[in-house]
C-alpha positions as CSV (number, residue, x, y, z in Angstrom):
1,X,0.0,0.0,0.0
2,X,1.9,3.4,-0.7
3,X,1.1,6.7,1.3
4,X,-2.0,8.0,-1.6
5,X,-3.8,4.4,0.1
6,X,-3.0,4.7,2.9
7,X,-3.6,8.1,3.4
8,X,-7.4,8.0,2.0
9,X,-10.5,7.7,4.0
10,X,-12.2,4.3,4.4
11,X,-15.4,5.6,2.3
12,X,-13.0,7.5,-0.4
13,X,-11.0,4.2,-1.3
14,X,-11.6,2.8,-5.1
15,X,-13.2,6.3,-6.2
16,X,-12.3,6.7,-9.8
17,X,-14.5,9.2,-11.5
18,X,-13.6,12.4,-9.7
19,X,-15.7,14.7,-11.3
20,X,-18.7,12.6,-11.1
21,X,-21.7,14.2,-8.8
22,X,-21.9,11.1,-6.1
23,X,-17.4,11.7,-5.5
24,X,-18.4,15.1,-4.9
25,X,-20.9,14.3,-2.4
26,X,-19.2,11.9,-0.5
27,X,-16.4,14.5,-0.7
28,X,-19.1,17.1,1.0
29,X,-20.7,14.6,3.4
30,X,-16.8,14.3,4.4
31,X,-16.0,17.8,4.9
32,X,-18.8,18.0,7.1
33,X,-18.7,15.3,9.2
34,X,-14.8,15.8,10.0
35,X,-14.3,19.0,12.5
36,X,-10.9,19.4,11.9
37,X,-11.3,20.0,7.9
38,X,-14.8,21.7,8.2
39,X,-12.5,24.5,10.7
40,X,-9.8,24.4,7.8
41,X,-12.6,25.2,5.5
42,X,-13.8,27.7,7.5
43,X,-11.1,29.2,7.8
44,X,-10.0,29.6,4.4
45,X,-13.2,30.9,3.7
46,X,-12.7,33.7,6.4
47,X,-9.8,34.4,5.1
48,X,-11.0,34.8,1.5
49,X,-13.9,37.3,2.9
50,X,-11.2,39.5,4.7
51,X,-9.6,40.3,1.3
52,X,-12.3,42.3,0.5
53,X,-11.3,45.2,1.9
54,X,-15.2,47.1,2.0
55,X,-16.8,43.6,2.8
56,X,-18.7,41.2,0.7
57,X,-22.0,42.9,1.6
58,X,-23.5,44.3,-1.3
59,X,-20.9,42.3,-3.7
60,X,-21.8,40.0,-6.4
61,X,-19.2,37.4,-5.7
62,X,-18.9,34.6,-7.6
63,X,-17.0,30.9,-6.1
64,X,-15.8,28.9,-8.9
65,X,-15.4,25.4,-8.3
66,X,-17.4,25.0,-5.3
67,X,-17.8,21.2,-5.3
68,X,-18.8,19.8,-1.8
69,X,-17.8,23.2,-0.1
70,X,-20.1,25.5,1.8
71,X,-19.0,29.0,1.2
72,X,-22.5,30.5,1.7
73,X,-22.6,29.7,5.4
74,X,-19.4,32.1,6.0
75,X,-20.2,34.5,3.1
76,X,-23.7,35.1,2.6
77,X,-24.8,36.0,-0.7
78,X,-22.3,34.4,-2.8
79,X,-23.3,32.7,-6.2
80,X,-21.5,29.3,-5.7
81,X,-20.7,27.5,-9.2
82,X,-18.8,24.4,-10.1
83,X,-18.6,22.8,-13.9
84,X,-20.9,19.7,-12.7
85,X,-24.7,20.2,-11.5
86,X,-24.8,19.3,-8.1
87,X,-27.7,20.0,-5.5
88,X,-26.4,22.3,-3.5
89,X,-24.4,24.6,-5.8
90,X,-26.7,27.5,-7.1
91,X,-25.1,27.4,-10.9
92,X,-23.4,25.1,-13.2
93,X,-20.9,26.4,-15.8
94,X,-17.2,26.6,-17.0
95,X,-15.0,28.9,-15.9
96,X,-14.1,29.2,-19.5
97,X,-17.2,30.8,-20.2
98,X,-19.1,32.3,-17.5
99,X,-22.7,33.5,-17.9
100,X,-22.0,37.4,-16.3
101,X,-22.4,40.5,-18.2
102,X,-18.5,42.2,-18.8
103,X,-17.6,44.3,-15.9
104,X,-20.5,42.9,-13.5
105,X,-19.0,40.9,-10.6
106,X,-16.8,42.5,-7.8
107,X,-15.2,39.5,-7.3
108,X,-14.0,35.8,-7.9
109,X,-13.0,33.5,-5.6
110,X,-11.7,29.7,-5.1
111,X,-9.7,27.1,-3.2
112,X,-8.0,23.8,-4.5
113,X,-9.7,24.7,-8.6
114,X,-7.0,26.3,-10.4
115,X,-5.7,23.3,-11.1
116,X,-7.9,21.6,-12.8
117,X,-9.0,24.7,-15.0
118,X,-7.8,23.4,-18.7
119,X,-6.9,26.7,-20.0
120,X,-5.5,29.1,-18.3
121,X,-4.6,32.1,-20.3
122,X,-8.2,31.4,-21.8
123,X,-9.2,31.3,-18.5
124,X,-7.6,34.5,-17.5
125,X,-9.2,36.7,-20.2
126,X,-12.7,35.7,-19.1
127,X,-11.7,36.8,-15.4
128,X,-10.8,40.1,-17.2
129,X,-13.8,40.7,-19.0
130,X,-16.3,39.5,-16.0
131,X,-14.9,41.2,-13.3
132,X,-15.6,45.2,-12.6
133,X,-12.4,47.4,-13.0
134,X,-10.7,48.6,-9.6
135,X,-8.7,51.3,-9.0
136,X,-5.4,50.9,-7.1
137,X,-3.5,52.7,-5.3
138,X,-4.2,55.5,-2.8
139,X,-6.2,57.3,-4.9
């Protein structure tokens, strides 16, 4: 058995298909069930709320990738999206090609997805064109 095995949950062993609906919910059913990495979660997504400097109140935020995560809880009012329809995730899309207007969302955000997104300069200009323009700087 090498470290991958040995290292994987009970329920997660002989999972092939990762990007099919039931991995994602046992995934989810997972991260819920286990305190330790529910608090990790929660804590990253603390973390992502902070770097909003104004808040997220008000803010049309979009999670990418959401999977079996549970964003809303700790930032209210986020759209949560992954590529595969899944029960809990408000929208289904690529981050390729995302269904916003240009210049409509004030922000994007995502943990353990940019990985697995298959282009990224492609990728990168749709970021561009979906999110609003900032200023920077002191003024």
């Amino acid at each position: 058995m090498g470290v991958r095995e040995w290292l994987q949950l009970p329920e997660t062993r002989g999972v092939k298909d990762l990007d099919d609906p039931g991995t994602t919910a046992l995934h989810r059913a997972v991260i819920m069930r286990k305190r330790f990495l529910r608090r990790l979660y929660v804590e990253f997504y603390q973390r992502l709320a902070a770097a909003f400097p104004d808040g997220t109140e008000g803010k049309k935020i979009v999670e990418l990738g959401s999977g079996g995560g549970f964003i809303e809880e700790v930032m209210p009012g986020v759209i949560t999206s992954d590529i595969i329809k899944l029960p809990w995730v408000q929208q289904c899309f690529s981050a390729l090609e995302m269904p916003f207007s240009d210049r409509s969302l004030d922000g994007i955000v995502m943990i353990n997805v940019f990985h697995h997104i298959p282009d990224v300069p492609q990728f990168c200009c749709e970021v561009a064109r979906v999110l609003k323009p900032r200023m920077l700087g002191n003024g």
